[in-house]
C-alpha positions as YAML, in Angstrom:
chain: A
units: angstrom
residues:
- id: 1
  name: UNK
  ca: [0.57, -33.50, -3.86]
- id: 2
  name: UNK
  ca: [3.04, -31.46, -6.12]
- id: 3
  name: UNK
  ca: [4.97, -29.91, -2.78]
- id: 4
  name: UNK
  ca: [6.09, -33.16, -1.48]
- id: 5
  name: UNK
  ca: [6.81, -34.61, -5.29]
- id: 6
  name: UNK
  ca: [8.86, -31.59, -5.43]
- id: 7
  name: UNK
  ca: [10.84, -31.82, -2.24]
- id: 8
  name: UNK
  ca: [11.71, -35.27, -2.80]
- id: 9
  name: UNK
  ca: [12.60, -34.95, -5.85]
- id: 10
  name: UNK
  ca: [15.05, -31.94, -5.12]
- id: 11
  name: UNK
  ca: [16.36, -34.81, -2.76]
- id: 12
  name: UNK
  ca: [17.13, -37.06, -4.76]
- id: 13
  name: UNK
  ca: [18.81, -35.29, -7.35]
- id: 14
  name: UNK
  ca: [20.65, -34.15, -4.75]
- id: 15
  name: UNK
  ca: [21.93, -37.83, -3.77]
- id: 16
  name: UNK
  ca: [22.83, -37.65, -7.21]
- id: 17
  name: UNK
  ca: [25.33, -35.82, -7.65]
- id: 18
  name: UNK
  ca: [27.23, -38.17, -5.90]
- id: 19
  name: UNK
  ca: [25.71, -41.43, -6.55]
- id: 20
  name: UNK
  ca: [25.53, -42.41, -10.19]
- id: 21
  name: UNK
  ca: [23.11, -44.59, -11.71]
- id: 22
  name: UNK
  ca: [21.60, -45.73, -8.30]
- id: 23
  name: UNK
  ca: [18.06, -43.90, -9.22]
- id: 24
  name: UNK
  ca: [15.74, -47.15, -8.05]
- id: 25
  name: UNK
  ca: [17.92, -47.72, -4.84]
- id: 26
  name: UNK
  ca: [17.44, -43.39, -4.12]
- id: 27
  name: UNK
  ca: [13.91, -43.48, -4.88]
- id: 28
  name: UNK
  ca: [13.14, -46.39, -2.42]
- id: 29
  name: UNK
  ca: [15.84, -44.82, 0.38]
- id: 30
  name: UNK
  ca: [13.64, -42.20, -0.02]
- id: 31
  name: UNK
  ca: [10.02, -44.25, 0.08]
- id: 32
  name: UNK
  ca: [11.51, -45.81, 4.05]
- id: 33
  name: UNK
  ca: [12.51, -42.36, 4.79]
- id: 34
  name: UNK
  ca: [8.85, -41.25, 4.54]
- id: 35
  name: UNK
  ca: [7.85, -44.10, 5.53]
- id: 36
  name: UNK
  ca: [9.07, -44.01, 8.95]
- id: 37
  name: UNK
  ca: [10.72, -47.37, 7.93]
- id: 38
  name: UNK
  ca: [14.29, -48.54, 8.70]
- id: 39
  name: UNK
  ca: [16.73, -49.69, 5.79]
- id: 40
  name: UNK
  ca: [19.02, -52.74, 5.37]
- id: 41
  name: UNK
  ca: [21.52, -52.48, 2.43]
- id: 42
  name: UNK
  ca: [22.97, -55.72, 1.35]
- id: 43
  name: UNK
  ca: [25.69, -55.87, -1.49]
- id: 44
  name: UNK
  ca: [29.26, -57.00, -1.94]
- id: 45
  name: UNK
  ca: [32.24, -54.46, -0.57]
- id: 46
  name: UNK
  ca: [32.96, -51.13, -2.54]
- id: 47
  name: UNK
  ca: [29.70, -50.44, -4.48]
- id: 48
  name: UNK
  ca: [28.60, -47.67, -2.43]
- id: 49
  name: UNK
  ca: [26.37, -49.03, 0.17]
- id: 50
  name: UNK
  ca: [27.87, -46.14, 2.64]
- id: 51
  name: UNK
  ca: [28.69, -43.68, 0.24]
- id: 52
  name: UNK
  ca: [24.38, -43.58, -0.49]
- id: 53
  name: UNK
  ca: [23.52, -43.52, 2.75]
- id: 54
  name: UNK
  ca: [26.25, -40.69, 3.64]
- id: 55
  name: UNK
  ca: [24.52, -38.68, 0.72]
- id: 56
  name: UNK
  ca: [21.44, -39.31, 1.85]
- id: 57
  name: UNK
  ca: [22.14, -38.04, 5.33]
- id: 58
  name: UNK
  ca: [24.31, -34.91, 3.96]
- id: 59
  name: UNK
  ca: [21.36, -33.93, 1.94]
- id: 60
  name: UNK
  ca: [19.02, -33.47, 5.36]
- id: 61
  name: UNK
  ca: [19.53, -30.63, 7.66]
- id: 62
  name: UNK
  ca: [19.29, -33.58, 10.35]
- id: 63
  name: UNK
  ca: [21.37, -35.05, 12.96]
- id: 64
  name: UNK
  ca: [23.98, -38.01, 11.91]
- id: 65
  name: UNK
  ca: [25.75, -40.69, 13.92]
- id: 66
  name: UNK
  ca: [27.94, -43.73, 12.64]
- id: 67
  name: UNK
  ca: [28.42, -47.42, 14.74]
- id: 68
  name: UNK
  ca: [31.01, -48.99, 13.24]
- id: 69
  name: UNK
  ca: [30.15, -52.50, 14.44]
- id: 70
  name: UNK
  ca: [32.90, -55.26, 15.30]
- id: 71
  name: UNK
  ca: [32.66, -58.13, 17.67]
- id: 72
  name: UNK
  ca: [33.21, -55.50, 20.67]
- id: 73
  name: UNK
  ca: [30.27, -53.05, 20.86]
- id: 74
  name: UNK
  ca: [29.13, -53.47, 23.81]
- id: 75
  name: UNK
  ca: [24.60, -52.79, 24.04]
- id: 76
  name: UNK
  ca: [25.34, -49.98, 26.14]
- id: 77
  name: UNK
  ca: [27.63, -48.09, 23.39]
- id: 78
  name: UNK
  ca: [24.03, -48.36, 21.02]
- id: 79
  name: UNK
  ca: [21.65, -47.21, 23.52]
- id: 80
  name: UNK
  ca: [23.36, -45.81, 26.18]
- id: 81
  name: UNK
  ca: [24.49, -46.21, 30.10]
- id: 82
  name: UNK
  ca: [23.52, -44.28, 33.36]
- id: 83
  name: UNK
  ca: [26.36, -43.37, 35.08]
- id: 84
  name: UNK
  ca: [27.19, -41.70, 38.25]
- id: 85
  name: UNK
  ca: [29.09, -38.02, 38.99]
- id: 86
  name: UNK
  ca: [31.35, -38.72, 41.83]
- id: 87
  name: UNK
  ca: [31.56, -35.61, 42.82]
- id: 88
  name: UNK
  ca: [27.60, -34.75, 43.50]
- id: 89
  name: UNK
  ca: [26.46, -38.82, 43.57]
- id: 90
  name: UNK
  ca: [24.27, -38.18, 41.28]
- id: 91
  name: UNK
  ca: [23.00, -40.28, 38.19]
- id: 92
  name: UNK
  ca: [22.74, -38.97, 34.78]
- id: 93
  name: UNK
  ca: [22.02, -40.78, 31.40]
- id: 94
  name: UNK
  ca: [24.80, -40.99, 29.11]
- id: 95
  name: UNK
  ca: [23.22, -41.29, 25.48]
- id: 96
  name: UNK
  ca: [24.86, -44.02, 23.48]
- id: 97
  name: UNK
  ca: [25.61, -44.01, 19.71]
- id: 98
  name: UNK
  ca: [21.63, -44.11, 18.21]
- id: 99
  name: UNK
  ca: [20.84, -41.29, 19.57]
- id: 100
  name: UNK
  ca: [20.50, -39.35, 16.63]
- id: 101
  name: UNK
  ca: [17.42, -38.69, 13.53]
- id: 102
  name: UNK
  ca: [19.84, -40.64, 11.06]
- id: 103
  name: UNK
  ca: [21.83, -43.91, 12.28]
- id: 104
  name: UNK
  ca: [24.26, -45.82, 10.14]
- id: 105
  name: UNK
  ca: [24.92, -49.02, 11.34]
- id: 106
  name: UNK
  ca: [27.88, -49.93, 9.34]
- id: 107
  name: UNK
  ca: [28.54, -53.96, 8.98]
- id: 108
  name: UNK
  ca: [25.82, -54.73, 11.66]
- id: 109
  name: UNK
  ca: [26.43, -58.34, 10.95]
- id: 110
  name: UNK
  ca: [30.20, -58.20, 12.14]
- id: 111
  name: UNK
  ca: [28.72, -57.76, 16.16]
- id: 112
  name: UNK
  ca: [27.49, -59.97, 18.44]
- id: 113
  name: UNK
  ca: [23.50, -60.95, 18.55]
- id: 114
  name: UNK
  ca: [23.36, -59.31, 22.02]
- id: 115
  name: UNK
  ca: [24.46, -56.60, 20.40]
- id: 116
  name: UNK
  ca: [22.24, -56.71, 17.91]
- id: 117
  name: UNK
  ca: [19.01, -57.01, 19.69]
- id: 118
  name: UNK
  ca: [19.49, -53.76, 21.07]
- id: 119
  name: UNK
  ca: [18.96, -52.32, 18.23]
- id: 120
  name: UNK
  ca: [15.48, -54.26, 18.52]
- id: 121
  name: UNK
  ca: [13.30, -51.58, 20.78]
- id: 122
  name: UNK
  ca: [15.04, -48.43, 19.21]
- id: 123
  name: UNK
  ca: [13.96, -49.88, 15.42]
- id: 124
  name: UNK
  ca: [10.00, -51.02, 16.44]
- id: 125
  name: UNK
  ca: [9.17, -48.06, 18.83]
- id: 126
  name: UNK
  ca: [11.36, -45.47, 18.16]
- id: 127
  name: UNK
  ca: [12.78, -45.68, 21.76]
- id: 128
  name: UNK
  ca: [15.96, -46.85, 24.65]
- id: 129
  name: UNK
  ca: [14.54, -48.51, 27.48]
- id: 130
  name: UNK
  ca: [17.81, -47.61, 29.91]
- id: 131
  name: UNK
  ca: [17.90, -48.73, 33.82]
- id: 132
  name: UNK
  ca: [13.99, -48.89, 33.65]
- id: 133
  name: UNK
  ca: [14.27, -45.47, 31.91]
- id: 134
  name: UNK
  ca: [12.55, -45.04, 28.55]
- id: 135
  name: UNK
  ca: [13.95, -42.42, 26.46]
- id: 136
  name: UNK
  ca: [12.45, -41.09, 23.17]
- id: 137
  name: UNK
  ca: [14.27, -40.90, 19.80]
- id: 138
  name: UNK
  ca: [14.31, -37.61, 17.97]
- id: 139
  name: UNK
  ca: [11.86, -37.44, 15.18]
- id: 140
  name: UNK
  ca: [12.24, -38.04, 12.25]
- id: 141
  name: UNK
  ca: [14.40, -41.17, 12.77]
- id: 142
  name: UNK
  ca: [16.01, -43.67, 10.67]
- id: 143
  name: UNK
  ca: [18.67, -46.67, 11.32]
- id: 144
  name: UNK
  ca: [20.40, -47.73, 7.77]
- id: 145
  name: UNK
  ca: [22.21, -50.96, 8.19]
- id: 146
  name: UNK
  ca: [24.77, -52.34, 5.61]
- id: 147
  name: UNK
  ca: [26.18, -55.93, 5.81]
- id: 148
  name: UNK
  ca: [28.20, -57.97, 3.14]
- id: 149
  name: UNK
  ca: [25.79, -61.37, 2.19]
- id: 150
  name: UNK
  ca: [29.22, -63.16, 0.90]
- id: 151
  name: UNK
  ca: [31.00, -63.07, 3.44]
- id: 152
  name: UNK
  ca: [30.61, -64.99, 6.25]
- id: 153
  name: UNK
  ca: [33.85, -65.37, 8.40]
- id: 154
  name: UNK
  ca: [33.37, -63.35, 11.80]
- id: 155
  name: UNK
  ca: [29.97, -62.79, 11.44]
- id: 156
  name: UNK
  ca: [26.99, -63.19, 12.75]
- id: 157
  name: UNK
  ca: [23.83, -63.59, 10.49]
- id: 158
  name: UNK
  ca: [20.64, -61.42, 11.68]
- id: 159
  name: UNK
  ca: [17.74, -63.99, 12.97]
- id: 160
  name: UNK
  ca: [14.21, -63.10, 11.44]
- id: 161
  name: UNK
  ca: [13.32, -61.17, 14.57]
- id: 162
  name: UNK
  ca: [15.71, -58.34, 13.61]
- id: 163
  name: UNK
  ca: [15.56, -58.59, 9.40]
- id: 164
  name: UNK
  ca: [12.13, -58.06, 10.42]
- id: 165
  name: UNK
  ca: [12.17, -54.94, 11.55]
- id: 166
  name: UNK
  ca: [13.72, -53.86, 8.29]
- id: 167
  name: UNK
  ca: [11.27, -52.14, 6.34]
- id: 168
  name: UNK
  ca: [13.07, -52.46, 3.15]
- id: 169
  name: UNK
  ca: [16.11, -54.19, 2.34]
- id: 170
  name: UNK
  ca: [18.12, -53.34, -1.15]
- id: 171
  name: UNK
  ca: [20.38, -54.38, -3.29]
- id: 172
  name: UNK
  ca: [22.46, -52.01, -5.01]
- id: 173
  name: UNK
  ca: [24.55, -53.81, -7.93]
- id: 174
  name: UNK
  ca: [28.14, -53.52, -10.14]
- id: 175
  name: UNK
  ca: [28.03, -50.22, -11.90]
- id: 176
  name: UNK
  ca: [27.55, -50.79, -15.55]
- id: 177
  name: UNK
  ca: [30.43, -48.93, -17.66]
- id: 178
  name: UNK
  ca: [28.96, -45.64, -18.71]
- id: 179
  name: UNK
  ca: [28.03, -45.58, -15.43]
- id: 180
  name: UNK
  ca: [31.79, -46.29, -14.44]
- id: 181
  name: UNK
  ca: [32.88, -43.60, -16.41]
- id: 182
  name: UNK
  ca: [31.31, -41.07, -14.74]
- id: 183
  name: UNK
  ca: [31.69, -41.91, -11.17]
- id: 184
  name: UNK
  ca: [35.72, -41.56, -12.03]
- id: 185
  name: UNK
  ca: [35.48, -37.95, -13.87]
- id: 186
  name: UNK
  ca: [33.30, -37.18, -10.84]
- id: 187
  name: UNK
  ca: [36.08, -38.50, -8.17]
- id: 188
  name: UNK
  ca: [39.05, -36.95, -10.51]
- id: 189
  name: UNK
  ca: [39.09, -33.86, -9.04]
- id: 190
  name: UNK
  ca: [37.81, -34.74, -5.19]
- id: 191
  name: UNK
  ca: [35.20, -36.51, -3.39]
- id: 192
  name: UNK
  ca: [31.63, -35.20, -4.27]
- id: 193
  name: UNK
  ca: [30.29, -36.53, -1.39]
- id: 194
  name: UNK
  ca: [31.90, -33.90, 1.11]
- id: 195
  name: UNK
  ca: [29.99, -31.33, -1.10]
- id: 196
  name: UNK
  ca: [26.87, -31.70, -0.82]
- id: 197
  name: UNK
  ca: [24.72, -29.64, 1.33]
- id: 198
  name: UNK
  ca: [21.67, -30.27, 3.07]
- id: 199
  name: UNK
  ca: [18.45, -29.47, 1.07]
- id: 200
  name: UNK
  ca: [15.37, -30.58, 3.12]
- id: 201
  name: UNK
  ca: [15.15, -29.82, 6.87]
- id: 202
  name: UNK
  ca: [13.78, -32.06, 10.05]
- id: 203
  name: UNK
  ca: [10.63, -30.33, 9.83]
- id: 204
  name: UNK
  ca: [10.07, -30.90, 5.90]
- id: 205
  name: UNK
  ca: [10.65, -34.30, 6.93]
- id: 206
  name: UNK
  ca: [7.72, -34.92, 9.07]
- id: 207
  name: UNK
  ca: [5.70, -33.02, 6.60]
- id: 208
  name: UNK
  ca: [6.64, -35.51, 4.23]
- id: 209
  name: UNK
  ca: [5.89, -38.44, 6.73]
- id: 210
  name: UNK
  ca: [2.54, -37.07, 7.48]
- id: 211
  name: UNK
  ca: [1.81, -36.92, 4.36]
- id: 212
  name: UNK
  ca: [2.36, -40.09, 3.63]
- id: 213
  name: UNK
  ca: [-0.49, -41.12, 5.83]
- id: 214
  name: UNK
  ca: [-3.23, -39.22, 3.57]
- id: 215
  name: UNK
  ca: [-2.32, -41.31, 0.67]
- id: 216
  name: UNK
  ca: [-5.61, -42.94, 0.08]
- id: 217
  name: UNK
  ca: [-5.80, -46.76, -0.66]
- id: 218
  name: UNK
  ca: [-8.87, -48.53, -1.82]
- id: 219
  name: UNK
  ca: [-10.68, -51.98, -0.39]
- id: 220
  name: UNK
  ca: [-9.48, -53.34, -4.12]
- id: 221
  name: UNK
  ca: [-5.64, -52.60, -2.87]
- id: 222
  name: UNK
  ca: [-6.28, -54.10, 0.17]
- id: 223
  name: UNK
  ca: [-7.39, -57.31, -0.80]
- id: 224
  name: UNK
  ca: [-4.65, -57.45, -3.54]
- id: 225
  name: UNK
  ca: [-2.07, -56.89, -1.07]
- id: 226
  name: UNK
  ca: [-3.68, -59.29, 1.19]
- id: 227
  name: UNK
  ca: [-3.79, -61.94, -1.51]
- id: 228
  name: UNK
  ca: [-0.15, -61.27, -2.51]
- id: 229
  name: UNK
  ca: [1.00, -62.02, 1.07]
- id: 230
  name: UNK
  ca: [-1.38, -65.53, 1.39]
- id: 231
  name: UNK
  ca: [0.36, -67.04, -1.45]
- id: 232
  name: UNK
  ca: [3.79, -66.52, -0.07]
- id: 233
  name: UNK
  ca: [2.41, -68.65, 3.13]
- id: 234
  name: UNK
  ca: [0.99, -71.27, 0.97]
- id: 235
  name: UNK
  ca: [4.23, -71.75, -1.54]
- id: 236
  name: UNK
  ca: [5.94, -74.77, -1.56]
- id: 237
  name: UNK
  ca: [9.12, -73.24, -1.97]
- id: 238
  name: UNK
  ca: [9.28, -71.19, 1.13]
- id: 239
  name: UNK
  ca: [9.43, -72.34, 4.93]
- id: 240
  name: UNK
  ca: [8.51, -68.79, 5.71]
- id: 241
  name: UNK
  ca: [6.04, -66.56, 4.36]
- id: 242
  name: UNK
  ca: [5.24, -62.72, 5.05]
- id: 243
  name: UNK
  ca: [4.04, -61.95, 8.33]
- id: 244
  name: UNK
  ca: [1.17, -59.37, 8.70]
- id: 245
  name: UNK
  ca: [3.88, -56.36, 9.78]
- id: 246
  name: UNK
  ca: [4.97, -57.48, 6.34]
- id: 247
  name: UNK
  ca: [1.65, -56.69, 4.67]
- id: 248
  name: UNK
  ca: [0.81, -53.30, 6.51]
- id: 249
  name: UNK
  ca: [4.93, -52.43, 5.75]
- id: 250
  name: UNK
  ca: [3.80, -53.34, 1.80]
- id: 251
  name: UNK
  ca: [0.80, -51.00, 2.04]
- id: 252
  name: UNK
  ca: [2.71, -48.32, 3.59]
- id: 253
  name: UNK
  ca: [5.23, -48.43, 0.99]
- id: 254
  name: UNK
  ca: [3.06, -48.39, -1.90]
- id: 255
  name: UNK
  ca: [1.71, -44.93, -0.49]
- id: 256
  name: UNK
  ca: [5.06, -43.67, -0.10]
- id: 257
  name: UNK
  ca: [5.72, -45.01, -3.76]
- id: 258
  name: UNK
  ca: [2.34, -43.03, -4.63]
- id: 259
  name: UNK
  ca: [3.61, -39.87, -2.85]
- id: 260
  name: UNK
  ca: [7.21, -39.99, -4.43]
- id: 261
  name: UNK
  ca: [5.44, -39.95, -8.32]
- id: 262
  name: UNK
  ca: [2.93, -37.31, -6.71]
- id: 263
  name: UNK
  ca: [-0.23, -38.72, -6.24]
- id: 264
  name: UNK
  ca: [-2.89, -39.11, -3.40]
- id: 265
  name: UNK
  ca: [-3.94, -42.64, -4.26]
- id: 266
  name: UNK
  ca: [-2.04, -45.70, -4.35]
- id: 267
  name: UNK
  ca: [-2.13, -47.74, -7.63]
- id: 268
  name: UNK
  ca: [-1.51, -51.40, -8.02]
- id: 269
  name: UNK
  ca: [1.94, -50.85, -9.74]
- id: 270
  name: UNK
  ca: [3.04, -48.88, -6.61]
- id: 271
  name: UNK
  ca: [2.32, -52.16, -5.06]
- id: 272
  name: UNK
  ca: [4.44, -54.60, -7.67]
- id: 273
  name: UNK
  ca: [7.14, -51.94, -7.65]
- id: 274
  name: UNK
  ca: [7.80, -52.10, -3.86]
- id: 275
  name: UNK
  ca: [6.84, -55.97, -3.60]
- id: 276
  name: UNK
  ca: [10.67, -57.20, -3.74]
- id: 277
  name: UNK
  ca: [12.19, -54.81, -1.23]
- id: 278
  name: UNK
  ca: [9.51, -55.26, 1.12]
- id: 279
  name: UNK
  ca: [9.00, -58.69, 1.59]
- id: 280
  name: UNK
  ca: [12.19, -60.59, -0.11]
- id: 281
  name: UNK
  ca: [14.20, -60.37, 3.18]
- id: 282
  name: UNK
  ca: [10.81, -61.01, 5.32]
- id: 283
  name: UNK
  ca: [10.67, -64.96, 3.32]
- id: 284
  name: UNK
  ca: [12.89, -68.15, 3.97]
- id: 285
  name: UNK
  ca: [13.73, -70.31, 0.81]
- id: 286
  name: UNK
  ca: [13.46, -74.05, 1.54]
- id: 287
  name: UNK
  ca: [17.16, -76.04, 1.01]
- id: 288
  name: UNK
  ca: [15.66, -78.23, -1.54]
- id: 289
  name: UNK
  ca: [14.14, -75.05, -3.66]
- id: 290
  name: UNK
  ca: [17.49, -73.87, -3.21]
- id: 291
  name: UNK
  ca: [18.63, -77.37, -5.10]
- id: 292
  name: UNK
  ca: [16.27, -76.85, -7.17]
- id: 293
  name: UNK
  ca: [18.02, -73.40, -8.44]
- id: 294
  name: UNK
  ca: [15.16, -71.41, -7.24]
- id: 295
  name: UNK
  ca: [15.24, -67.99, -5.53]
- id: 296
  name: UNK
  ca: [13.37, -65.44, -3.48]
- id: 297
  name: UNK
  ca: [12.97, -63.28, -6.47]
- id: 298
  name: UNK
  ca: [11.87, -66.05, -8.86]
- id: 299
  name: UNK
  ca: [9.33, -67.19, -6.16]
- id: 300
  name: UNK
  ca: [7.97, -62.87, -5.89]
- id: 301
  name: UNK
  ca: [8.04, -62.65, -9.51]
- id: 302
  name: UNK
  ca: [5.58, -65.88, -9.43]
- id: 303
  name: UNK
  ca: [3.58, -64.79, -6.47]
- id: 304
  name: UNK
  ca: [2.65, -61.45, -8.50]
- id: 305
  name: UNK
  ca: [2.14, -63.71, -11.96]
- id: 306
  name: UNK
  ca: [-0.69, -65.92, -9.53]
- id: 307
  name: UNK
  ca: [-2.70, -62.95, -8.26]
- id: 308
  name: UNK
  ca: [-5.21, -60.89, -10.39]
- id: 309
  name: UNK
  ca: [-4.18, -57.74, -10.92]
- id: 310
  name: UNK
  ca: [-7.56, -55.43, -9.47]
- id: 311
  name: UNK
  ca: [-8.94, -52.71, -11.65]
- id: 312
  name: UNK
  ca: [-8.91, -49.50, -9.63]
...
C-alpha cells in the first residue's frame, strides 16, 4: 500500500517540523488516528504533550476544538444543551465543545467524574445522546486527552471504565540534549507550530481508515495476540488483566502499525511494537508488586518473553 505509506509519512514529517525527536510518539498518534482510536497522553508539564497534538491537528485540513478542563465544566459544555428561542418557542440543539473531527481534551483529569463520563458515549460510538436526541460526530473523529500522572492535588483520577476507552495511551519523555538544542534554534526566531499547514484532508483520512481494515492478519496472529492477552489475566502481579476490547484494540493496531511501514499483512513485530501503548493503561499493578519494585512495563516486557513468537 505505497499511497497510504506515503501520505502518512508526508504527515508525519510534517509534525516534525515542530516536534523534535518525538518520531515513536508521531508514528503511534498516527497508528490511533487510522485506527479510529482515541489517545491519552500522559507525561509531566512542559514536554509537549499539547504542542504534538496541536501539530498533529494543524497538519489535517480537519475541524479542531479545545476543552480546557477544570473542576467547572459542566456535561452539557462537552456534549451540548437544547435550548429554547423565546421569541418563536422553539427548541434547537446547541452543540457543545466535542463537536468537532479533532478534540483536545486538555488536563481531563482536573474535572469532575460526571464530567468525565460524558465523554464516555462520544469516545465508544462516535455519538451525543442529548434530551433523548442522538447526534452523530463528524467523521473522521478523534478525542486526545493529556493529564499530568504526578500530580495529584485537584484531581480526579480516570476509573477503568474511561482509560478504557483509550485506544492508546503514551508517554512522551525529557528531551535528550541534541534534541534540546534544536527545539531552541527552532523556537529562536518564532513558534513553528503556528506554521504549519495542513497536508492531508478529511477525506484522505477515511481513505486511510478504510484502509486500515484490508490489512490482512493470519489465524497464527490471532492466537498470538490471544495468548499475549491470557497471560496478563493469569499474572500474579496484576489485579487486572486486558479485557477482550483490549485484544481486538491490539489487533487493530498492529494493522495500522502494518499500514504505517506499508504493508498489507500484519507481522508479529507490529504486534510487540504496539503491545505497551495498547494494553499498559488497560492493566492494574497489585500494591505488593508495586513493593516489590515491579511495573506495568516490566510485567509486558515478561508477558512477550512467555509467549512463542509464531512463524508467519
Amino acid at each position: 500500500m505505497p499511497q497510504a505509506d506515503l501520505m502518512l509519512k508526508l504527515i508525519k514529517e510534517n509534525i516534525s517540523r515542530a516536534i523534535v525527536g518525538k518520531d515513536t510518539a508521531i508514528e503511534q498518534l498516527l497508528v490511533a488516528l487510522i485506527c479510529r482510536g482515541h489517545v491519552l497522553i500522559e507525561d509531566v508539564p512542559g514536554v509537549g504533550k499539547t504542542s504534538l497534538i496541536a501539530a498533529l491537528a494543524r497538519s489535517l485540513d480537519c475541524s479542531f476544538s479545545r476543552i480546557q478542563f477544570t473542576p467547572d465544566v459542566m456535561p452539557s459544555d462537552i456534549t451540548g444543551f437544547t435550548a429554547a428561542n423565546i421569541k418563536t418557542g422553539e427548541f434547537h440543539f446547541q452543540p457543545g465543545a466535542v463537536m468537532s473531527q479533532i478534540v483536545l481534551a486538555d488536563e481531563i483529569n482536573r474535572t469532575s467524574p460526571k464530567t468525565q463520563s460524558a465523554l464516555l458515549e462520544v469516545m465508544s460510538e462516535q455519538q451525543v445522546t442529548v434530551d433523548g436526541v442522538t447526534y452523530p460526530m463528524p467523521k473522521p473523529f478523534m478525542v486526545m486527552a493529556t493529564q499530568n500522572p504526578i500530580e495529584f492535588v485537584g484531581t480526579y483520577p480516570l476509573p477503568e471504565a474511561q482509560l478504557d476507552r483509550f485506544f492508546l495511551r503514551l508517554s512522551l519523555g525529557y528531551p535528550s540534549v541534541m534534541e534540546e538544542v534544536q527545539i531552541l534554534e527552532r523556537y529562536q526566531s518564532g513558534d513553528p507550530l503556528k506554521e504549519l499547514e495542513p497536508v492531508a484532508t478529511a477525506e484522505q483520512v477515511l481513505e486511510l481508515q478504510q484502509q486500515v481494515d484490508h490489512v490482512k492478519t493470519s489465524v497464527a496472529i490471532h492466537e498470538y495476540i490471544s495468548r499475549l492477552v491470557a497471560v496478563t489475566r493469569e499474572a500474579p502481579d496484576l489485579t487486572l488483566g486486558v479485557s477482550p476490547r483490549g485484544s481486538i484494540a491490539l489487533l487493530k493496531a498492529a494493522r495500522g502499525y502494518a499500514l504505517l511501514r506499508g504493508r498489507d499483512y500484519v507481522l508479529p513485530d507490529d504486534v510487540q511494537s504496539m503491545v505497551e501503548p495498547v494494553l499498559s493503561h488497560r492493566l492494574i499493578l497489585k500494591p505488593e508488586a508495586r513493593l516489590r519494585e515491579k511495573s506495568i512495563k516490566s510485567v509486558l516486557k515478561a508477558t512477550l518473553q512467555a509467549v512463542k513468537v509464531p512463524g508467519v
